[in-house]
C-alpha positions as CSV (number, residue, x, y, z in Angstrom):
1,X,0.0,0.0,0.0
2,X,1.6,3.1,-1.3
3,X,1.5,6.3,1.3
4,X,-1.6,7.9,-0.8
5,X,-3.6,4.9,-0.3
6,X,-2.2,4.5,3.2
7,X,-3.8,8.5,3.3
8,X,-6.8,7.9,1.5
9,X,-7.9,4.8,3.7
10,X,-7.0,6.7,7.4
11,X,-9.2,9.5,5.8
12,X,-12.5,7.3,5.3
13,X,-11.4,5.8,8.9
14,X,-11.1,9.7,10.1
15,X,-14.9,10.0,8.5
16,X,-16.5,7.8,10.0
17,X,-15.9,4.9,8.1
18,X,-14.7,2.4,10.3
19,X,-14.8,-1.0,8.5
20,X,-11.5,0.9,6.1
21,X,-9.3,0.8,9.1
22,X,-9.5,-3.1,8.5
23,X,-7.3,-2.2,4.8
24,X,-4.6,-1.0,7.0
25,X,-4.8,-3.9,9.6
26,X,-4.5,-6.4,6.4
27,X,-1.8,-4.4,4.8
28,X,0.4,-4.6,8.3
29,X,-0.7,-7.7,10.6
30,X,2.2,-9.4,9.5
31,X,4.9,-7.0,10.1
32,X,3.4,-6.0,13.4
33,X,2.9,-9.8,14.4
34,X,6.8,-10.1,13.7
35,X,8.0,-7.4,15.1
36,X,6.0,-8.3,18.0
37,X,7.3,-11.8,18.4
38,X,10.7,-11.0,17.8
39,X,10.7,-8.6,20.7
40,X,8.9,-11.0,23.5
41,X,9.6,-14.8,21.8
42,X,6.2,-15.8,22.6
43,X,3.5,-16.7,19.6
44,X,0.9,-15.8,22.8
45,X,2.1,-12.5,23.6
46,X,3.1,-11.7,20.3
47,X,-0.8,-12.3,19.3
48,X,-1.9,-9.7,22.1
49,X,0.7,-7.0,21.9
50,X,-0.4,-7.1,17.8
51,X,-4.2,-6.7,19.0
52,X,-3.3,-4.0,21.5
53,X,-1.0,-1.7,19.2
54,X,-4.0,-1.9,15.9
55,X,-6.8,-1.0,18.7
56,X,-4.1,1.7,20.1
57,X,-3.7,3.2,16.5
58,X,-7.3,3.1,15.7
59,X,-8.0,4.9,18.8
60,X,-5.0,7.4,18.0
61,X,-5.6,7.5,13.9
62,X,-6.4,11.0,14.3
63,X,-2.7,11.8,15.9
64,X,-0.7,10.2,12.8
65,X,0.5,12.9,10.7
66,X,1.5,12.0,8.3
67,X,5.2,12.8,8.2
68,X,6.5,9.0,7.7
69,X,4.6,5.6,6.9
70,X,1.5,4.8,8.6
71,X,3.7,1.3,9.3
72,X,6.8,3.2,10.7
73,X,4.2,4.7,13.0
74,X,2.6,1.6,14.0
75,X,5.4,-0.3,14.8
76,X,6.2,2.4,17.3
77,X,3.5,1.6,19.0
78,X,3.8,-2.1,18.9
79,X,7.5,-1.8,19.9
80,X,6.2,0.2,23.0
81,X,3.4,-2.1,23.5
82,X,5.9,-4.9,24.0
83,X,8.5,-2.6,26.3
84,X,5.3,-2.1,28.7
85,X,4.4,-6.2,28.1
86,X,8.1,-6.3,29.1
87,X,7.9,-3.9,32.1
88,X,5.2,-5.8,34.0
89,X,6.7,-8.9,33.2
90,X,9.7,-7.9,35.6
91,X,12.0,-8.8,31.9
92,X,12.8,-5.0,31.6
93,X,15.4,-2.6,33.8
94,X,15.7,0.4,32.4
95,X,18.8,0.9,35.0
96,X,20.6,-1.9,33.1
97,X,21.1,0.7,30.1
98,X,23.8,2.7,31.9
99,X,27.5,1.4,32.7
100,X,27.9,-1.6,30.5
101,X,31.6,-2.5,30.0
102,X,31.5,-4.0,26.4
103,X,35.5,-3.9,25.1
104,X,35.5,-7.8,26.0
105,X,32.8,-8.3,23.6
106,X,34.5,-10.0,20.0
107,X,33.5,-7.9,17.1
108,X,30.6,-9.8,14.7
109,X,32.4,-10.5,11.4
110,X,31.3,-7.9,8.8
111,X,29.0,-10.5,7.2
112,X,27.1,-10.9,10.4
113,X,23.2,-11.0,9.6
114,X,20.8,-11.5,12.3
115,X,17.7,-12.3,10.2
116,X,19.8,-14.5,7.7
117,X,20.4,-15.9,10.7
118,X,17.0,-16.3,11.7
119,X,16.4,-18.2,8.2
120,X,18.3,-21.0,8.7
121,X,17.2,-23.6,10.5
122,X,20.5,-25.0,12.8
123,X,20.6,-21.6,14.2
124,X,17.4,-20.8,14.9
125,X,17.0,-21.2,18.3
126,X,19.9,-19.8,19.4
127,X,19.1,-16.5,17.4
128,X,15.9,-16.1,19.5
129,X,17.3,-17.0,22.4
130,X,20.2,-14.9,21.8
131,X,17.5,-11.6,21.2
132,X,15.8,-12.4,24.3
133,X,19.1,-12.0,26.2
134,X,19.3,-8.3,24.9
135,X,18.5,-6.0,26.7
136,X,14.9,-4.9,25.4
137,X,16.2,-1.6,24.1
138,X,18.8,-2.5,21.7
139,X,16.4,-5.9,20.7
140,X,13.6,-2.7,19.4
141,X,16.1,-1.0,17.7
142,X,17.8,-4.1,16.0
143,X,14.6,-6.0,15.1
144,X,13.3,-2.7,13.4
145,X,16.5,-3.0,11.2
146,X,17.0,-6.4,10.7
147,X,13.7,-7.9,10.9
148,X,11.4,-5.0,9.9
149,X,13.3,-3.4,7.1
150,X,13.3,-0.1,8.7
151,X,15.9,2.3,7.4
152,X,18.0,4.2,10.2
153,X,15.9,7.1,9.5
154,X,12.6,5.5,10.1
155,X,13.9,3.5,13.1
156,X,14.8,7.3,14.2
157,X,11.7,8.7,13.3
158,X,9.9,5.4,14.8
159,X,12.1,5.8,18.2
160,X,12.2,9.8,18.4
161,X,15.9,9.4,18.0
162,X,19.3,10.9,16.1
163,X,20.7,8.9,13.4
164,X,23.9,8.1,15.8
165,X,21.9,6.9,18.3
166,X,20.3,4.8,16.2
167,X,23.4,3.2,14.5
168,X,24.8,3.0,18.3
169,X,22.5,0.4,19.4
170,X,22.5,-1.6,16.6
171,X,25.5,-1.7,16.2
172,X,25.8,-2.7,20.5
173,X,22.8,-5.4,19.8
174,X,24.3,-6.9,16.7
175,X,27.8,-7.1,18.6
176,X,25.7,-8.6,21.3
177,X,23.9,-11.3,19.6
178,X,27.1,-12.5,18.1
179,X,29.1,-12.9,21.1
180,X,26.2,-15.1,22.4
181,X,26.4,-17.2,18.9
182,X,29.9,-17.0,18.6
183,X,29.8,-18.3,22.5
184,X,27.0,-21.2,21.7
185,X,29.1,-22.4,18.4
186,X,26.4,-21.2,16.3
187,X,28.9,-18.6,14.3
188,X,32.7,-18.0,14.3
189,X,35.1,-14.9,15.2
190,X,35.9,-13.6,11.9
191,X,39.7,-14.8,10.6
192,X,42.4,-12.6,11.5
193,X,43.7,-10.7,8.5
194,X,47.1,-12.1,6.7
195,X,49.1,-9.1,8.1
196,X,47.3,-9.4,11.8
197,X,48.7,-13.4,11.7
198,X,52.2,-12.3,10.5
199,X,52.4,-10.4,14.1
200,X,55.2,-7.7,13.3
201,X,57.5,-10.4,12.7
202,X,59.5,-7.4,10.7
203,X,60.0,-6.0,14.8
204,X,61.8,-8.6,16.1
């Protein structure tokens, strides 16, 4: 659905014509439903935080500007559904953001790619498991990149966020994620480079 029929439709909603919001629910269950399970690992919760962000942008339709995709701005609000689902579940510290020590942490090799990851089958499990372990924060940011398709500007736009900030904790959550795969066996530390094994052998 192009953004002048995602317009069009939220118009005939705005009017009184509530049977079109069902267009935009078509047009985006699956994405939400995704981004939803990706962010709590449960097929159960996922079902109810995708149910609780459509009836939260129904009820707030007449608040969406405009200024990005009508899906950027929903899965905003499913992302903070699932932080509040998170919250009460006691699976959320917002204190935990602050202080991390993370130069122990390997690097992911360049070719690194979470929902590549997620596609095949051996690896799987550990890929979920590994995104529950994240903190919830960086898991929003990095499943609207990797599993969403979100570009860093909608993910800023999504997140009320700068660009850097953005890149930041992806970057952290993908660094993350591999260090718990790389850990489980599921992926490798990249090679060291041909100059990086010679050592400075010219030194000694």
């Amino acid at each position: 659905m192009t953004r002048e029929e995602e317009r069009a439709v939220i118009e005939r909603v705005l009017s009184g014509d509530n049977q079109a919001f069902e267009a935009l629910v078509k047009a985006n269950e699956k994405g939400v439903y995704n981004l939803a399970l990706r962010m709590l690992g449960s097929a159960e919760d996922a079902l109810d935080a995708s149910q609780e962000a459509f009836f939260k942008a129904y009820k707030a339709l007449g608040n969406f500007r405009g200024d990005s995709k009508f899906s950027v701005w929903l899965y905003r609000l499913t992302s903070n559904v699932c932080l509040d689902m998170l919250r009460k579940a006691g699976r959320y510290d917002e204190t935990s953001l602050t202080g991390e020590d993370e130069e122990d942490l390997p690097l992911p090799d360049s070719r690194f790619d979470p929902q590549a990851a997620l596609e095949r089958g051996e690896v799987r499990r550990a890929v979920r498991e590994g995104l529950e372990r994240l903190d919830p924060i960086f898991r929003q940011a990095l499943v609207l990149r990797d599993v969403s398709g979100l570009t860093y500007d909608e993910i800023g736009q999504a997140l009320d966020l700068e660009a850097g900030t953005v890149k930041s904790r992806i970057f952290r959550a993908r660094r993350k994620l591999a260090a718990y795969l790389m850990a489980d066996g599921n992926i490798f530390a990249p090679e060291p480079s041909k100059n990086e094994t010679k050592g400075g052998g010219e030194d000694a």
